[in-house]
C-alpha positions as CSV (number, residue, x, y, z in Angstrom):
1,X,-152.4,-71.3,-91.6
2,X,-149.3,-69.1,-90.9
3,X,-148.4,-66.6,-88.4
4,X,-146.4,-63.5,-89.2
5,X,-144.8,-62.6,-86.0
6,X,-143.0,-58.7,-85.8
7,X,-141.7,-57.5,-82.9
8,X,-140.8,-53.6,-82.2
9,X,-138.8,-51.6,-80.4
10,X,-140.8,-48.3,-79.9
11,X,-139.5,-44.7,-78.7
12,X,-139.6,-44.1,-74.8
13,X,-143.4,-42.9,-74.3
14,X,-145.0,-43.6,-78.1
15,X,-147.1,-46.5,-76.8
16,X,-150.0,-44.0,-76.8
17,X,-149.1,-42.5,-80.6
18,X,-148.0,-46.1,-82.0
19,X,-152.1,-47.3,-80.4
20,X,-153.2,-44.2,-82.4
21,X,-151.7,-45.0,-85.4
22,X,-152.0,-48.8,-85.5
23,X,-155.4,-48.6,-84.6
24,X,-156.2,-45.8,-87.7
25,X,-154.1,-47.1,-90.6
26,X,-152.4,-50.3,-89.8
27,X,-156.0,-52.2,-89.0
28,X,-158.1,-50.6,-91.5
29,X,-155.7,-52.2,-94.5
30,X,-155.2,-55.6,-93.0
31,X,-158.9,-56.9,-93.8
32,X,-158.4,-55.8,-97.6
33,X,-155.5,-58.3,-97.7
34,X,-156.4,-61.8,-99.8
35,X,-155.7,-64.4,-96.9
36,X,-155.5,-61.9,-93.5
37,X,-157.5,-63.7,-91.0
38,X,-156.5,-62.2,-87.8
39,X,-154.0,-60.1,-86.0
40,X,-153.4,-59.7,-82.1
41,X,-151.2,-57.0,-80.6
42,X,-149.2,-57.2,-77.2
43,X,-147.3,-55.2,-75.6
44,X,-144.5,-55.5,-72.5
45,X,-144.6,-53.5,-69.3
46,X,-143.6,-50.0,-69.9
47,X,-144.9,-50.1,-73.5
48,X,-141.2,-50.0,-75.3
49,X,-141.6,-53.6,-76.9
50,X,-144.1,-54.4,-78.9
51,X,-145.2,-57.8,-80.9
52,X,-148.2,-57.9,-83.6
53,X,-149.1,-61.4,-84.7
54,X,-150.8,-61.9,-88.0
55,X,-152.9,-64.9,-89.1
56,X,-152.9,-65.9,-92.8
57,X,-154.1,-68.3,-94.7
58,X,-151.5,-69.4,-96.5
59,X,-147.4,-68.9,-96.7
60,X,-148.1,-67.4,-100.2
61,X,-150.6,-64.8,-99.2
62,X,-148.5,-63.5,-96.3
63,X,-145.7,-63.4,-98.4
64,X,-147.5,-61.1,-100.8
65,X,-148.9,-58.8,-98.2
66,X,-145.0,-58.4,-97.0
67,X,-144.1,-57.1,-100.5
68,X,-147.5,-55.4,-101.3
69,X,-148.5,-53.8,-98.0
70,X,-146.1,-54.1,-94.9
71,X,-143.4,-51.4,-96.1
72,X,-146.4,-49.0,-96.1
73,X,-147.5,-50.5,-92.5
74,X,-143.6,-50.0,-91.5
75,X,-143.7,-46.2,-93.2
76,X,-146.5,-45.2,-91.0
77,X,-144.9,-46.3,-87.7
78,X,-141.7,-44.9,-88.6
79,X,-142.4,-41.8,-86.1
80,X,-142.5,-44.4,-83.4
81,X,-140.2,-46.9,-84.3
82,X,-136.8,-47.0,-82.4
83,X,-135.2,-49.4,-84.5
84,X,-135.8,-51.9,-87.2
85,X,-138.8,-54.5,-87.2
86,X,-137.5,-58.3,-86.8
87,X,-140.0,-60.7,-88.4
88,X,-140.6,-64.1,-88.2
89,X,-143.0,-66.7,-90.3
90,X,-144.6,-69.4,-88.4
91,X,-146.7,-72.3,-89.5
92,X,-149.6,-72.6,-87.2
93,X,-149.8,-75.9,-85.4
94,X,-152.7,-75.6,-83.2
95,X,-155.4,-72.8,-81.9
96,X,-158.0,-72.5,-79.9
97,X,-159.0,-69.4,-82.4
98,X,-159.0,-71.4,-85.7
99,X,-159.1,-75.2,-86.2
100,X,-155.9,-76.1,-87.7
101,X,-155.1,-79.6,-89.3
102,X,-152.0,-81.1,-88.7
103,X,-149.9,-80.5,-91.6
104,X,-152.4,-78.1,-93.7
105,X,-149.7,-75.4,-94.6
106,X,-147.0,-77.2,-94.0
């Protein structure tokens, strides 16, 4: 499994709309991706930093949903956004959520 880790930098006080927004575009497409598994969402203490980690299957299958489906993702946060995304791919070495074998994905 892989993890696609993107951290934001919202506007002062869009915590609320970027919630809104997430919640009504960004989730709906992520279950019609081939290999989307998961996706938690965190946010610090004052709500202007934001990280969404997706799960997927494989390194292929995230790396088609960042070329398929994340610019439209990006495109419908851009009223919140402060700055750029920065992304990072992880291989998954353990979970609690999803049993993981030692070197599958690697």
């Amino acid at each position: 499994m892989f993890a696609r880790t993107v951290v934001l930098r919202l506007k002062p006080n869009s915590l609320k709309e970027f919630t809104q927004v997430f919640d009504s575009q960004v989730l709906p497409l992520l279950p019609k991706q081939p290999g989307f598994s998961d996706v938690i969402t965190l946010t610090m203490t004052g709500g202007t930093e934001v990280t969404s980690v997706s799960l997927w299957e494989t390194k292929e299958q995230a790396e088609v949903y960042h070329t398929a489906a994340y610019p439209q993702v990006v495109k419908s946060l851009e009223s919140v956004l402060d700055r750029s995304p920065k992304l990072r791919v992880s291989d998954i070495v353990t979970s609690s959520f999803h049993k993981v074998a030692a070197g599958v994905g690697a």
